[in-house]
C-alpha positions as CSV (number, residue, x, y, z in Angstrom):
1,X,16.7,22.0,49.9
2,X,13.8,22.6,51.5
3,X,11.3,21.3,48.8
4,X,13.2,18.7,48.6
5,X,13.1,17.5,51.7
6,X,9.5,18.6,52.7
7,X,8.2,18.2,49.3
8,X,9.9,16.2,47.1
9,X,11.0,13.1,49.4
10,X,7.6,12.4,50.7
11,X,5.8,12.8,47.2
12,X,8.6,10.4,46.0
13,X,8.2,8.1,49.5
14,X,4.6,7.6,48.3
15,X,5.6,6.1,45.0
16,X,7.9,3.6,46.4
17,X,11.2,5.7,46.4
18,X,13.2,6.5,48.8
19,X,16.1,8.4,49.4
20,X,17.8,7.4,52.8
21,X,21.0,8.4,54.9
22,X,23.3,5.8,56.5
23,X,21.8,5.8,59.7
24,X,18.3,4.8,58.5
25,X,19.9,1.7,56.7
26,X,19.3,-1.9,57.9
27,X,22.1,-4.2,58.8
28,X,21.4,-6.3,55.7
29,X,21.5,-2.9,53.3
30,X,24.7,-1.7,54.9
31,X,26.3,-5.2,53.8
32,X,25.3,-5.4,50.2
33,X,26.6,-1.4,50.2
34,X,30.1,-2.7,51.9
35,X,30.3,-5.3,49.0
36,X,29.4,-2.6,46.5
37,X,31.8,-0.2,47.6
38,X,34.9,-3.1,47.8
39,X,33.8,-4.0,44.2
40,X,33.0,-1.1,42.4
41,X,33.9,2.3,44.3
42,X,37.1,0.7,46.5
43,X,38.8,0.3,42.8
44,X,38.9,3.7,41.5
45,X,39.3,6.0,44.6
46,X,42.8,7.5,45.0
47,X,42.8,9.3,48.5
48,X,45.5,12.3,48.4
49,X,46.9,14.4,51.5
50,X,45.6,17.8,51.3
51,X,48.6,19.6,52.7
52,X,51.8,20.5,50.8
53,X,54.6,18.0,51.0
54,X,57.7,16.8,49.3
55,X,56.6,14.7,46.6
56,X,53.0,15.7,47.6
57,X,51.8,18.2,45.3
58,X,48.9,20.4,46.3
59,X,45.7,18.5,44.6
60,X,43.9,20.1,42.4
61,X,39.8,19.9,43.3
62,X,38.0,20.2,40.1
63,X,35.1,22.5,39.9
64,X,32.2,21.4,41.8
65,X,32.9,18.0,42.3
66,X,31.5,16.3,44.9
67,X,34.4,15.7,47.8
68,X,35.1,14.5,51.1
69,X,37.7,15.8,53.5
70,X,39.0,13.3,56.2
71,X,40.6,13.6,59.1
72,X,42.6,10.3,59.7
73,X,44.9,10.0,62.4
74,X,47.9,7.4,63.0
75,X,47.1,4.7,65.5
76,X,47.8,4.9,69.0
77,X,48.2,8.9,69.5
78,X,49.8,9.5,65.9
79,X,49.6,12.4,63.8
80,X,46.8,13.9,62.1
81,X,46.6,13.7,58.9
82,X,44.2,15.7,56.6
83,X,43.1,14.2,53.5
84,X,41.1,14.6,50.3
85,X,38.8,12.5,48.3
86,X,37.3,13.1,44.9
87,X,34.2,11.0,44.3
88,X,34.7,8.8,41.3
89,X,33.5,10.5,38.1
90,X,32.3,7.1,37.2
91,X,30.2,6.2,40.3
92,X,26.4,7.3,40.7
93,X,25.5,10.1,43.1
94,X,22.7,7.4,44.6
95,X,23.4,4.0,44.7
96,X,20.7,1.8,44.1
97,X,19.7,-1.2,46.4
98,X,18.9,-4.6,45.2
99,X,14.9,-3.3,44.9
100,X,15.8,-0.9,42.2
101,X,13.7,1.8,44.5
102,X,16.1,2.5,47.2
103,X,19.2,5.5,47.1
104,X,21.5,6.1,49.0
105,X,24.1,8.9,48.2
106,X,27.4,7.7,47.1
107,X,29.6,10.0,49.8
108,X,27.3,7.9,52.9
109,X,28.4,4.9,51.0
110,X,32.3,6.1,51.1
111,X,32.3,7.8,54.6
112,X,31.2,4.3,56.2
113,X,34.0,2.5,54.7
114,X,37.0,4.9,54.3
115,X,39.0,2.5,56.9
116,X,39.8,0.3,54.1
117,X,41.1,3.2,52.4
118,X,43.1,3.5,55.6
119,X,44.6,0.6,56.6
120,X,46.1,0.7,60.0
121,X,44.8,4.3,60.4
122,X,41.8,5.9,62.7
123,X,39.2,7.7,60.4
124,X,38.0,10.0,62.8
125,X,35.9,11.9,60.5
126,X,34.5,13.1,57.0
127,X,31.9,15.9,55.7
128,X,31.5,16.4,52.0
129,X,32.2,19.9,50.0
130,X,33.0,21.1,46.7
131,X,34.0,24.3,45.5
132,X,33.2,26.4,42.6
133,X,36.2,27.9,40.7
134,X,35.3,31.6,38.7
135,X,35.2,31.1,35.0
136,X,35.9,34.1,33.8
137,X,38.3,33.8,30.8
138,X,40.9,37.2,30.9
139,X,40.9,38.2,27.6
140,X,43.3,40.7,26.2
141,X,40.9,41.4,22.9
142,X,42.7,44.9,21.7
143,X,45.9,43.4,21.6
144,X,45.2,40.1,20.4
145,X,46.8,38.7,16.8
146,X,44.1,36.1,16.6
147,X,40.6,36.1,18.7
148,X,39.8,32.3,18.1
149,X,43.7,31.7,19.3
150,X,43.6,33.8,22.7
151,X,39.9,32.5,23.5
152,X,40.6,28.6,22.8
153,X,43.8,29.3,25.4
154,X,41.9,30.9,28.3
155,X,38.9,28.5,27.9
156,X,41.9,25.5,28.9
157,X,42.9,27.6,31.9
158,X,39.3,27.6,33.3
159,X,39.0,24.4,35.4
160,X,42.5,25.9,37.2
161,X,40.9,29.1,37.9
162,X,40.6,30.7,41.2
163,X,38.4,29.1,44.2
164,X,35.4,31.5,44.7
165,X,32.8,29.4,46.8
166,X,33.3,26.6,49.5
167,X,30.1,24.3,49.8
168,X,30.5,22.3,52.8
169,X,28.3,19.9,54.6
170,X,26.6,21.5,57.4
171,X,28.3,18.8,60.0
172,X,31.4,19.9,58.9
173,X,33.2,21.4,62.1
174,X,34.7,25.0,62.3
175,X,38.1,23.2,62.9
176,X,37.7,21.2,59.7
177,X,36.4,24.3,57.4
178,X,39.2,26.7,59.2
179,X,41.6,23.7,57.9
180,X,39.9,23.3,54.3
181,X,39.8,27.2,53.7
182,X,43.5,27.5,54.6
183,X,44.8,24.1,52.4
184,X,42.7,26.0,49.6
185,X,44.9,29.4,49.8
186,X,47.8,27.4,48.7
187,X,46.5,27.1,45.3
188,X,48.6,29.0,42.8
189,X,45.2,30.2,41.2
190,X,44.2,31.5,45.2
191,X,44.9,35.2,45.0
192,X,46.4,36.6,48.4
193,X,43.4,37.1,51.0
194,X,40.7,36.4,48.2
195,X,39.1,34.2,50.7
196,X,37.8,34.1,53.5
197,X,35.1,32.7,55.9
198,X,32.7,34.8,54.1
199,X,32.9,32.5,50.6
200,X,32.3,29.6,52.7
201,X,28.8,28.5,52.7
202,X,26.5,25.8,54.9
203,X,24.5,23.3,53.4
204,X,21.6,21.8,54.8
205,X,21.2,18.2,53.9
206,X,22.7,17.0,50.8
207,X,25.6,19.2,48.2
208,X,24.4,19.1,45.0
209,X,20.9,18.4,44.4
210,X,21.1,18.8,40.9
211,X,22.5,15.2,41.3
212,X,18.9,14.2,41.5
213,X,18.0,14.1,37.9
214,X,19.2,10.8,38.1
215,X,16.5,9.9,40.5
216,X,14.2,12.2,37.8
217,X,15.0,9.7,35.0
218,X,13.7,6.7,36.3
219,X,11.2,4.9,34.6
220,X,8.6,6.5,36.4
221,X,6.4,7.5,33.6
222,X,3.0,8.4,36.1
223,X,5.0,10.9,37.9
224,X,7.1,12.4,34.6
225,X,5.4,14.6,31.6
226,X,4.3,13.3,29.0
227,X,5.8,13.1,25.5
228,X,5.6,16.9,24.0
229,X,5.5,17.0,19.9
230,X,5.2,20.5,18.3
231,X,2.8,21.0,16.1
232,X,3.9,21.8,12.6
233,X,3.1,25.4,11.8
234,X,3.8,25.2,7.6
235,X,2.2,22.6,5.9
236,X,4.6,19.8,4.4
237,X,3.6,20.1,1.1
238,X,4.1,23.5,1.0
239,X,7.5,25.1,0.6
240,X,8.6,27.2,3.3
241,X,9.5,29.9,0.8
242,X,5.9,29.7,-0.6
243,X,4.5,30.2,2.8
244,X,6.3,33.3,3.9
245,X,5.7,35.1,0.4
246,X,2.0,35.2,1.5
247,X,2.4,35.8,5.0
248,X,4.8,36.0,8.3
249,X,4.6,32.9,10.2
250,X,5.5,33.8,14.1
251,X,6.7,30.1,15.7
252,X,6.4,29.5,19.7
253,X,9.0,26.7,20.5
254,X,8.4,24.2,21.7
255,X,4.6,24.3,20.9
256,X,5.8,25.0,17.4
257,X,8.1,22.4,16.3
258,X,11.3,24.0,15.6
259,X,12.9,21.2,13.4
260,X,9.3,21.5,11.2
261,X,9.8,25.3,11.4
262,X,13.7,27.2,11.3
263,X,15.7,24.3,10.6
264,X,13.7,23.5,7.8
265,X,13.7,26.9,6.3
266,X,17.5,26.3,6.3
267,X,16.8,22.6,5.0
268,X,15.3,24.1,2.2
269,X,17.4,27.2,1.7
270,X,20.8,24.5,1.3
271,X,18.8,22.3,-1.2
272,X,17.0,25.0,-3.3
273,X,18.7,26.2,-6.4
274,X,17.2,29.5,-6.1
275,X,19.0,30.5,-3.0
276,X,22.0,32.4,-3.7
277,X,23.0,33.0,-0.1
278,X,22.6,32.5,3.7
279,X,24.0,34.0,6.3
280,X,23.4,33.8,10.0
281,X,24.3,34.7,14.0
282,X,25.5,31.9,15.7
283,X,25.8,32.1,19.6
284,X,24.8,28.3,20.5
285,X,24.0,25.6,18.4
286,X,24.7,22.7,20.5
287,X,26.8,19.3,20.0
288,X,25.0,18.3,16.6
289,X,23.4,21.1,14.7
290,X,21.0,20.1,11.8
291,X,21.2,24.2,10.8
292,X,25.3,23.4,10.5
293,X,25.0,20.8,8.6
294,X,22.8,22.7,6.3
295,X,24.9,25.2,5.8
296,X,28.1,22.9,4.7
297,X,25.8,21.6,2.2
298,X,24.8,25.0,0.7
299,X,28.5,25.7,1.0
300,X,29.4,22.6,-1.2
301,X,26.5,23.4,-3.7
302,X,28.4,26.7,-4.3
303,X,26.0,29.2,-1.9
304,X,27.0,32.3,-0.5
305,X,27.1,31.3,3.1
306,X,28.1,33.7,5.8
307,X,28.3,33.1,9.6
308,X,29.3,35.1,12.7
309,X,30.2,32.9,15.4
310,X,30.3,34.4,18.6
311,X,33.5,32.8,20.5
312,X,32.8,34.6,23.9
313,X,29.3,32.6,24.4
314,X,30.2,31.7,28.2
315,X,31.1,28.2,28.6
316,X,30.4,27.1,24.9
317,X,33.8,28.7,24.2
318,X,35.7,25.3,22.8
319,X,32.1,23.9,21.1
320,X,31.6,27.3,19.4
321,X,36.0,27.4,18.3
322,X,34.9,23.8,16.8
323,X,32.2,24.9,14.8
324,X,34.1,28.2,13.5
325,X,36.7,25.7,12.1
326,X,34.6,23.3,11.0
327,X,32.8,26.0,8.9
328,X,36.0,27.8,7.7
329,X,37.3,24.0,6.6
330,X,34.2,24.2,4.3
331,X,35.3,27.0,3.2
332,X,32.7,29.1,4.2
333,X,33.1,33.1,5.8
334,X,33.5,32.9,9.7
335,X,33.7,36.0,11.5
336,X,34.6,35.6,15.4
337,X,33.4,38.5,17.3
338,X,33.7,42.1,17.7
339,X,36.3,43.1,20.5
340,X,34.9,44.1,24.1
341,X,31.1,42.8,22.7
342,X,29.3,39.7,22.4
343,X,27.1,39.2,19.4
344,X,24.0,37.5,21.1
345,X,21.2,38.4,18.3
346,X,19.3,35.7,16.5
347,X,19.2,36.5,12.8
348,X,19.0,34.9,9.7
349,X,18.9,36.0,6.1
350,X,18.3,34.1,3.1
351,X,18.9,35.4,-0.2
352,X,16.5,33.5,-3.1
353,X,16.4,34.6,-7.0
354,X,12.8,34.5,-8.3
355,X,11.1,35.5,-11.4
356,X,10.2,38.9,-9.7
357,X,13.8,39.9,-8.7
358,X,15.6,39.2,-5.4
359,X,14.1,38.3,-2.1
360,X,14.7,38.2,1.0
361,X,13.8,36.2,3.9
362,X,14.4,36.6,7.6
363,X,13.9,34.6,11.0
364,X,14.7,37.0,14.2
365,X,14.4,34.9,17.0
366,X,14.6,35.4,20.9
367,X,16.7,31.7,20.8
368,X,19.4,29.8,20.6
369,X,19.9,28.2,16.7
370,X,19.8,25.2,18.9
371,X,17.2,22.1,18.4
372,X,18.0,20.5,21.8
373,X,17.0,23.9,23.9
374,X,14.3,24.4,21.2
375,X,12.6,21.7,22.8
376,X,13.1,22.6,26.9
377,X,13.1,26.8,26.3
378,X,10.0,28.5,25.8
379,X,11.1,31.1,22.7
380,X,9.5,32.9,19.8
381,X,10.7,33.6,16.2
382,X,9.8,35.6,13.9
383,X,10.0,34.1,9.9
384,X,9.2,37.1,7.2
385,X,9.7,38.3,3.5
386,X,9.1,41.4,4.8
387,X,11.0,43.7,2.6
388,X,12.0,46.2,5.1
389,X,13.2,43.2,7.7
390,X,15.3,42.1,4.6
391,X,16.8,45.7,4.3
392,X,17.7,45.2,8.1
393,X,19.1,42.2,8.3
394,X,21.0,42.8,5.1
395,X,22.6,45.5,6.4
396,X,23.5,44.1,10.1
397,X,25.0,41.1,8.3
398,X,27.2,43.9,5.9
399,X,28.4,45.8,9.1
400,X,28.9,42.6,11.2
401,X,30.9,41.2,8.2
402,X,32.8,44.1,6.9
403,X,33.6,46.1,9.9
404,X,34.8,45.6,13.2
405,X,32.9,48.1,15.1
406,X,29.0,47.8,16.9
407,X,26.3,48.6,13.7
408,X,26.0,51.9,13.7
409,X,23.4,51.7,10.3
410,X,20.0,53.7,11.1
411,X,17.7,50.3,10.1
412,X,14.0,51.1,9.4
413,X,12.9,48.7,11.4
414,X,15.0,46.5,13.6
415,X,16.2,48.1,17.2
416,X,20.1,46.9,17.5
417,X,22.2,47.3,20.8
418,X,24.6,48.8,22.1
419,X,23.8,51.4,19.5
420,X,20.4,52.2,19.9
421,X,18.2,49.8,21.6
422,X,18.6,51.2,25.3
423,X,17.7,54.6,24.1
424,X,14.3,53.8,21.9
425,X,12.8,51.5,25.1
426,X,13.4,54.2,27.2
427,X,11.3,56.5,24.5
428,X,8.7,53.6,24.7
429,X,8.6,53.5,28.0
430,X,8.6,57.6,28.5
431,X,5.9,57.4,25.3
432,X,3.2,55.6,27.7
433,X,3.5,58.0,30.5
434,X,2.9,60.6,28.2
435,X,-0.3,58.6,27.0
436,X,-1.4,57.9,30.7
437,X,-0.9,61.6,31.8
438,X,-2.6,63.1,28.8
439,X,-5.4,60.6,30.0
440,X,-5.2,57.9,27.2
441,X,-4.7,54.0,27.2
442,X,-1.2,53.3,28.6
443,X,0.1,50.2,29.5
444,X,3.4,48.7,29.3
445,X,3.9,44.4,29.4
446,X,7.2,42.7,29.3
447,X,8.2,39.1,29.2
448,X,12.0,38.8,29.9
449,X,14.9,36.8,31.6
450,X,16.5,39.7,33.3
451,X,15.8,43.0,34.2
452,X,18.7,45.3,36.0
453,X,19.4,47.8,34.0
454,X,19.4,51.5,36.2
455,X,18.1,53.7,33.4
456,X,15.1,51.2,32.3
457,X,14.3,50.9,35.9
458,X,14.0,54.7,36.3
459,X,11.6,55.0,33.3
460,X,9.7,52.4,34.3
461,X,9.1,54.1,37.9
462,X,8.7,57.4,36.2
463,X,5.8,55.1,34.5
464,X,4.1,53.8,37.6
465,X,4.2,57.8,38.9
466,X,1.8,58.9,36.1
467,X,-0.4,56.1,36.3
468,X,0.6,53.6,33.8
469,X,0.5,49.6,34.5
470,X,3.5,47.9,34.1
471,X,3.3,43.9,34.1
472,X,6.6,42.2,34.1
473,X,7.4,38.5,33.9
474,X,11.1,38.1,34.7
475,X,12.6,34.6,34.9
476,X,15.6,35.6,36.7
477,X,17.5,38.7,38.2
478,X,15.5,41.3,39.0
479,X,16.6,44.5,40.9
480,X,13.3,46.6,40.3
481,X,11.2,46.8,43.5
482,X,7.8,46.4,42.1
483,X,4.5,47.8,44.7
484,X,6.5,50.7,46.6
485,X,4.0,53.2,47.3
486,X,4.6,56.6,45.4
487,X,7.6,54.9,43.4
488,X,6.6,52.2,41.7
489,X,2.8,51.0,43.4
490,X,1.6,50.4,39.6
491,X,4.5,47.9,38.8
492,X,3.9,44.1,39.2
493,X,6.2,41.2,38.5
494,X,6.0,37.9,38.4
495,X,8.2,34.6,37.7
496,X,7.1,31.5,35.7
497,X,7.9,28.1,36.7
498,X,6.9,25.1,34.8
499,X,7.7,22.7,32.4
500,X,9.7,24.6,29.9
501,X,12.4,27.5,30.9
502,X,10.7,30.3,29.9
503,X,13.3,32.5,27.6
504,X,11.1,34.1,25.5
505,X,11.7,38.3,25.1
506,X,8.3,40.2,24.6
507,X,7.6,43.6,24.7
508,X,4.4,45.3,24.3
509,X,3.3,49.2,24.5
510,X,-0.1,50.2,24.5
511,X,0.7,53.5,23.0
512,X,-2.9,55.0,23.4
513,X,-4.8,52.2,21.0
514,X,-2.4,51.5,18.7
515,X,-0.2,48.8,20.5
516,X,3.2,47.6,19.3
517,X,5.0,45.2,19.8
518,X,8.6,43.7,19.7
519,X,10.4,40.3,19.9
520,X,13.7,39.6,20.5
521,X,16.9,38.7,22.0
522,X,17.8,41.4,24.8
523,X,17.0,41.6,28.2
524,X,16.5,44.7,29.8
525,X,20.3,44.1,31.4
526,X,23.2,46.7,31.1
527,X,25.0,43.5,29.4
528,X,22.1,43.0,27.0
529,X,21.7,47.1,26.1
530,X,25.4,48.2,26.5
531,X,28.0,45.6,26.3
532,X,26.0,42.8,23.1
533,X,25.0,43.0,19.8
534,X,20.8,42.6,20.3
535,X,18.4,42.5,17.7
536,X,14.5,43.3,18.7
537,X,11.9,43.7,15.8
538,X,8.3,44.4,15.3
539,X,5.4,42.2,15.1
């Protein structure tokens, strides 16, 4: 809120945009924002009472939507009445004046001209809120006849889940939040006492500024990036196959195009006569998905295709359920996930027949199969003939396919989770302290979205004791406390912020001159090294 308004506003200001509040309006704006709101808002609002009565049921207030709550009040010295107003899924958030440069937010617009909603009623006030309902889906996975079934049920109970969160406008009075907090614990979702004044929270300024990417796509092209086009990292002429037989080809999206890269290798793989299989991880591939439609090609052309869809990817739950059928219609193998994990790996294996024998090829990735993040996420893949990867990969897909436990396979060169990923990176890490107190090079680097878990936060403090440097970029949660003298003075972190999200998994060991390192899909999270199916490899 605070870049915004110090920041953001006046660098926008100086372009000729402006974002302004009611009271800043002219006469003459207020009047063509009346006429908006009795032609095109005025229409579509429905006001409801937001107390129980008989034929009054309680409203349902849909997850963080913007919302206004009223007090209104009979003429003369009537009742109070409180009420409750969703703003109009169909109306803009900032409602542009006649010179195309000027906003105002939609709730100023609605809280100047709720009397007409009102007739014969005093408005006395209205502050805007919206509350977040928790989406976690309660999934009985031992006991369950069908995963897909259970799944696609809880993900339709989600938008009636339990209120976790009030936002309210900070001009909101205590009376009116007391008011709003108790309406709330009617809800049949409310558990008894699970809230409270302490799940209510103030905002300064406006609710919702993520709202404001529709002041971020105007045409505004001096103060937007520029077009970004990968570059193409295999030659078109040459087959992707062909490329990887003399040499691995590590991708960077989106400085490497991934269309030009992973979706073509499965491009390819479909059309080519010599592939006898594919089989692949799938955690989020999006709306429309290129690789999907690849692989009910090579399923029609008579390929072994194999996919492991994982139906607990958090809020992709109904997407991912329409893909799994999709595929099984094609009559390609779907597995749905292994009970109490989530399969979050990024694996692929091709099987191709040439003159030499079998062969495979792999792509380990720390992304989503997914060209639309592809082109916003920083990431890194990994595409290979490396026989050993194929060894790997061919025996993940086996377990993943045939068994309904975490792998358990000792691979020769891939580290999987929950089995034993958490236990080799604390080796690494407990490898360089050894280096740095027997006086070698010792230096540990990390590139990673999340970094909580207890016994990798240890290690890496038992690192920073004997004197190796630890340099961390974490994009998100951290709960290491880098620069504590005598714990962890060697340890530095930092967090990116640009253009791209930066989602990329890197780790690298010094290991006394002979570095390694690893690419991958894990965080250094208990979720990532205990609870999901990770795959890190080599480079």
């Amino acid at each position: 809120v605070r870049c915004f308004r110090e920041s953001c506003l006046p660098a926008l200001a100086a372009h000729g945009v402006r974002v302004l509040r009611w009271a800043e309006l002219a006469e003459p704006q207020r009047e063509v924002l009346r006429r908006y709101f009795v032609e095109q808002l005025f229409p579509i609002m429905t006001p409801q009472a937001l107390t129980r009565a008989p034929g009054h049921p309680f409203p349902l207030i849909p997850n963080l939507q913007l919302s206004l709550a009223a007090v209104v009040r009979d003429a003369g010295a009537g009742p109070i009445h409180f009420a409750y107003l969703k703003v109009p899924d169909a109306a803009p958030r900032f409602v542009a004046l006649p010179d195309g440069e000027t906003f105002v937010p939609v709730e100023d617009v609605i809280r100047a001209n709720l009397s007409l909603l009102y007739p014969g009623r005093v408005v006395e006030q209205a502050h805007g809120f919206r509350v977040t309902r928790g989406a976690d889906l309660e999934l009985d996975e031992h006991h369950a006849a069908s995963l897909l079934q259970v799944i696609e049920e809880e993900a339709r109970r989600r938008p009636y889940g339990a209120v976790v969160r009030v936002e309210v406008e900070q001009e909101m009075p205590l009376a009116v939040r007391e008011l709003l907090l108790r309406e709330l614990l009617f809800e049949d979702a409310t558990p008894v006492g699970s809230l409270g004044s302490g799940d209510l929270y103030e905002a300064v300024g406006l609710l919702g500024l993520g709202a404001l990417r529709e002041i971020a796509r105007l045409p505004k092209p001096e103060l937007d990036y520029p077009p970004w086009r990968g570059r193409v990292p295999i030659a078109p002429a040459q087959s992707v196959f062909a490329a990887l037989a003399e040499r691995d080809v590590l991708v960077h999206h989106p400085y490497d195009s991934f269309e030009a890269s992973v979706e073509r290798l499965f491009v390819e793989a479909a059309d080519d006569p010599h592939v006898v299989a594919i089989k692949l991880t799938l955690y989020r591939a999006g709306g429309h998905s290129g690789i999907v439609d690849a692989l009910l090609r090579a399923a029609a052309l008579g390929k072994e295709v194999f996919v492991f869809v994982e139906l607990k990817a958090r809020f992709d739950e109904e997407r991912n359920i329409d893909w799994a059928r999709k595929l099984e219609q094609a009559g390609i193998r779907v597995v749905y996930g292994l009970v109490e994990l989530k399969t979050h790996a990024k694996t692929a294996l091709i099987v191709r027949r040439e003159q030499g024998g079998i062969r495979r090829y792999v792509h380990i990735g720390t992304g989503n199969y997914n060209a639309v993040t592809a082109t916003l996420y920083t990431d890194l893949g990994l595409l290979s003939a490396d026989e050993a990867l194929g060894a790997d990969l061919n025996d993940l897909f086996n377990e993943l396919s045939g068994s309904s436990q975490p792998p358990r396979t000792a691979f020769r060169q891939i580290l999987v989770s929950p089995t034993y990923l958490l236990q080799r990176v604390i080796e690494l890490v407990d490898r360089e302290a050894a280096h740095a107190r027997a006086g070698g090079s010792a230096r540990i680097r990390a590139k990673l979205n999340g970094l909580a878990d207890p016994d990798v936060i240890a290690a890496l403090y038992r690192a920073s004791q004997a004197g190796v440097d630890v340099d961390l970029s974490v994009r998100g949660v951290c709960t290491l406390r880098p620069g504590v003298p005598g714990l962890s003075a060697r340890i530095r972190v930092v967090s990116i912020v640009g253009r791209f999200l930066e989602h990329a998994r890197i780790y690298h060991f010094a290991n006394g001159g002979d570095p390694e390192y690893y690419i991958g899909s894990a965080d250094w999270r208990p979720r990532n090294l205990r609870r999901r199916v990770e795959v890190v490899a080599p480079v």
